[in-house]
N, C-alpha and C positions, 0 to 999 in steps of 0.2 A: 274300050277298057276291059268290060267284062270278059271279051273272047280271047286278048292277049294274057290275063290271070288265068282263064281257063286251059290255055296250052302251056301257059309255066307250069302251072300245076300236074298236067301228063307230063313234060316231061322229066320235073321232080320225083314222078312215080317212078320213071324209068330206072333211075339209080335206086330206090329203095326194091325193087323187085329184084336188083341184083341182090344187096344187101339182104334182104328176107333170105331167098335161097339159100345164100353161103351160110345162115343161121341154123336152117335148117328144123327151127321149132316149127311147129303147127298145130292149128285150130283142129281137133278132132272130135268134138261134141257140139256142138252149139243147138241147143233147144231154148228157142227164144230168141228175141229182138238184140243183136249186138251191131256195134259199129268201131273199125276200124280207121286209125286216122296215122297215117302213113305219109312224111315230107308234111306237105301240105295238101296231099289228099287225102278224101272221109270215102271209106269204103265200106260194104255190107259184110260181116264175119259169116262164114261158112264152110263146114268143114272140109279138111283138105286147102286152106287156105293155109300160106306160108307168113311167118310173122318174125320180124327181124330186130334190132334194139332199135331202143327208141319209142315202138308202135306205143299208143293212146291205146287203150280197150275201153269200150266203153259198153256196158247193159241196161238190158230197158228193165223197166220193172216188171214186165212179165215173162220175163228171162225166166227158167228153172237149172238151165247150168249150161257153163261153158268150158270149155277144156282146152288149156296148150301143151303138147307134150315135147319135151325139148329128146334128142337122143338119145344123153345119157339116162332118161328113164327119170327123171324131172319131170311134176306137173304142176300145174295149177289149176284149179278148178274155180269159175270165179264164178258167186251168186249175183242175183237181182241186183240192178241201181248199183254196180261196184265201175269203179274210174283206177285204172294200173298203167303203170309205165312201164315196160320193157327194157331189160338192163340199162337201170339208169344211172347215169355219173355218178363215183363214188361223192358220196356227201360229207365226207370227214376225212383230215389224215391219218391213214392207217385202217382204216374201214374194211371189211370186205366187200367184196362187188356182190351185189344182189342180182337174185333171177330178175326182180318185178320191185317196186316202189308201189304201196297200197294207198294210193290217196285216200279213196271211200269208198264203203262198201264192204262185202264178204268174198274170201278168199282161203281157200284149204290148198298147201302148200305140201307136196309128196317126194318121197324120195321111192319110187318102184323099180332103180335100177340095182347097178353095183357100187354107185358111187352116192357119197353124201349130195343133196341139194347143196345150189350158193345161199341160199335163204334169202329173206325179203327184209324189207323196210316202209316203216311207215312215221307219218308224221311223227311221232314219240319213240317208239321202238324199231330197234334192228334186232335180226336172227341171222345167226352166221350158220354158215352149213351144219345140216346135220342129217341122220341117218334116221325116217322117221316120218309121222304127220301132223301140220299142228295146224288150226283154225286163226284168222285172224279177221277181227270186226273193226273199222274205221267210222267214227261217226261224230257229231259237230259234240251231244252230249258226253264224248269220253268212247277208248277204244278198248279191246281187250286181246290176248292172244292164247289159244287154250293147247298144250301140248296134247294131243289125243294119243301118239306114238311115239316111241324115243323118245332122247332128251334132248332137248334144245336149248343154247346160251343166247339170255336176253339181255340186252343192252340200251338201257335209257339214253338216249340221244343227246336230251339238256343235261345231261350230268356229266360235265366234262370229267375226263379222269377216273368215276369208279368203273368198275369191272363189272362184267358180266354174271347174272345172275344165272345160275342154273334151273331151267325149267322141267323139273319130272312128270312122266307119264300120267293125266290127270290134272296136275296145276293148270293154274291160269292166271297170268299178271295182268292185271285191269291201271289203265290210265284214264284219269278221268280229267274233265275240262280244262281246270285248272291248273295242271302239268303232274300233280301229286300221282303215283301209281305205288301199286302197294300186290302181294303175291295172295295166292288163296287156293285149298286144298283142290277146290274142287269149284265148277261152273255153277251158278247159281241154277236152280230154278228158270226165273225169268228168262236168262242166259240159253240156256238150253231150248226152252220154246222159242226162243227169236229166231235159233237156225234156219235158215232157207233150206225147206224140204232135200232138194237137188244137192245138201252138200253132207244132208247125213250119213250117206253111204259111199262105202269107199267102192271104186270099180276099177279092172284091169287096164293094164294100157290097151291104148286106141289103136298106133299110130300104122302095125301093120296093117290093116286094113285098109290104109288109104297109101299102101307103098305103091308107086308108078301113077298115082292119080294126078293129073295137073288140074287146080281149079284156078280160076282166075278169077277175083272177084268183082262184085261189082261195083263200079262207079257213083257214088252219090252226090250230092252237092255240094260243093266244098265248104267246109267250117265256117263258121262265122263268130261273131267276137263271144257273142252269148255261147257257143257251142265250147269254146276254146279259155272261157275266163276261168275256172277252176282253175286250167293249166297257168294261166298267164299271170294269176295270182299265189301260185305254189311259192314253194322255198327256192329261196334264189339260187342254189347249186342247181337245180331240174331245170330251171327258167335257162340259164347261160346260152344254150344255144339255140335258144328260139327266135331270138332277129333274123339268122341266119336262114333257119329252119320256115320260118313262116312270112321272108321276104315278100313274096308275091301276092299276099294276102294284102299286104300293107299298102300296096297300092291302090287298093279298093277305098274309095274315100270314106266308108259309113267306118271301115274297119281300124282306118288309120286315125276318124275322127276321137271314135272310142279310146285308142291308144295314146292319142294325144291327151286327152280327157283324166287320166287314170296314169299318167307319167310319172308320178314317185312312188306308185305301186310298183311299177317297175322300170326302175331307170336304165337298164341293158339297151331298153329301144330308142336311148336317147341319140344316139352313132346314128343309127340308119334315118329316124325322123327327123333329127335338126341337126345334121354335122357341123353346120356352120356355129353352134355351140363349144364342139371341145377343138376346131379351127387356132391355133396361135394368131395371135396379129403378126403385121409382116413385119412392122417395127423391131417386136419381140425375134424374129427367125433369124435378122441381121444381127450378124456378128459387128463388134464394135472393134 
């Protein structure tokens, strides 16, 4: 069993290595412990490493900064212990598409080309493109997003229907636990010292440097449920294509047992683990 999920797993890689290329973002910094998780493979981040939608990023805590720079001159710079998605499914009608989805963690989001960023999202807030830098922090106590440059429109997620707040150079909207967010001139104190070192300073693009480099990265051991429950318990727009995505995992019994365990956390894997559930009876199929 193990060595048949281990060659689904290659060759699930294989189509995301296409995918990454045609993306054509890349890892161009990584100082520190990062792990990449691609299909259903977990791979080691390294610069010159190609990164395509969809990818997991994931940091250790003794990360000091990681960097993807996409061509139009789009980055992301992500701190210690941060969890991102790569252009993730839009999550509302009429939404803009985002570079990255911030589950957890620190993330400093740049526009160094000629063109605005798509902007990010995170569990409370969305930022649609904009021309500029802004800081954003994800965390179980309450999140915040600080505009450093340009302005950026912010957009409360639970608030159906109102409009985008304007974020000026300096503000910072903080959301806190309980869904309440509220705008404020300036980062607090606190705020300010919590920064991860690696994201106070802004630095040039990477990306020539690594033109004509092919890296491949490396192979680690494939995810397991603990490695992949933040994901599997996100908001169900993200989750959609993860039966799909992480089929071959499910065949693993400790993985599948999990899944079965935790089934109205998320019921998408209900198809692939007990079809014989949304099955019609045959009674029901004949026509009278």
């Amino acid at each position: 069993m193990a060595g048949r999920i281990r060659i689904g797993i290659l060759l699930l890689g294989l189509g995301w290595a296409v995918a990454a290329a045609a993306q054509s973002a890349l890892l161009t910094i990584v100082d520190g412990p990062a792990v990449l998780i691609e299909g259903a493979r977990r791979l080691a981040g390294a610069p010159g490493v190609a990164v395509g939608p969809g990818t997991l990023v994931e940091t250790g805590p003794q990360l000091n900064l990681l960097r993807i720079e996409w061509p139009d001159g789009t980055v992301a710079d992500l701190g210690p212990q941060t969890q991102v998605m790569l252009a993730p499914p839009v999550l509302a009608r009429g939404a803009p598409r985002a570079a990255f989805y911030l589950l957890r963690g620190w993330a400093k989001q740049a526009s160094l080309g000629a063109v605005p960023t798509r902007g990010l999202v995170t569990p409370a807030l969305q930022i649609a493109g904009f021309k500029g830098s802004v800081l954003a922090h994800v965390a179980p106590a309450g999140s915040f997003v600080f505009a450093e440059s340009g302005t950026a429109a912010v957009v409360e997620r639970a608030a159906a229907g109102r409009g985008p707040v304007s974020l000026d150079p300096g503000a910072v909207v903080v959301a806190g636990a309980g869904g309440q967010w509220r705008l404020a001139a300036r980062l607090t104190p606190e705020q300010m010292q919590s920064v991860p070192p690696g994201l106070r300073d802004s630095l040039p693009l990477q990306a020539a440097r690594l033109a004509g480099r092919h890296v491949t990265p490396q192979l680690l051991p494939a995810p397991d449920y603990d490695v992949l429950q933040p994901w599997l318990d996100a908001e169900p727009g993200l989750r959609r294509g993860f039966p799909e995505r992480f089929a071959v995992l499910a065949r693993e019994p400790a993985f599948r047992s999990r899944l079965d365990q935790d089934l109205r956390a998320h019921p998408e894997w209900t198809a692939l683990l007990h079809p014989e559930r949304l099955a019609r009876p045959a009674s029901a199929a004949r026509p009278r």
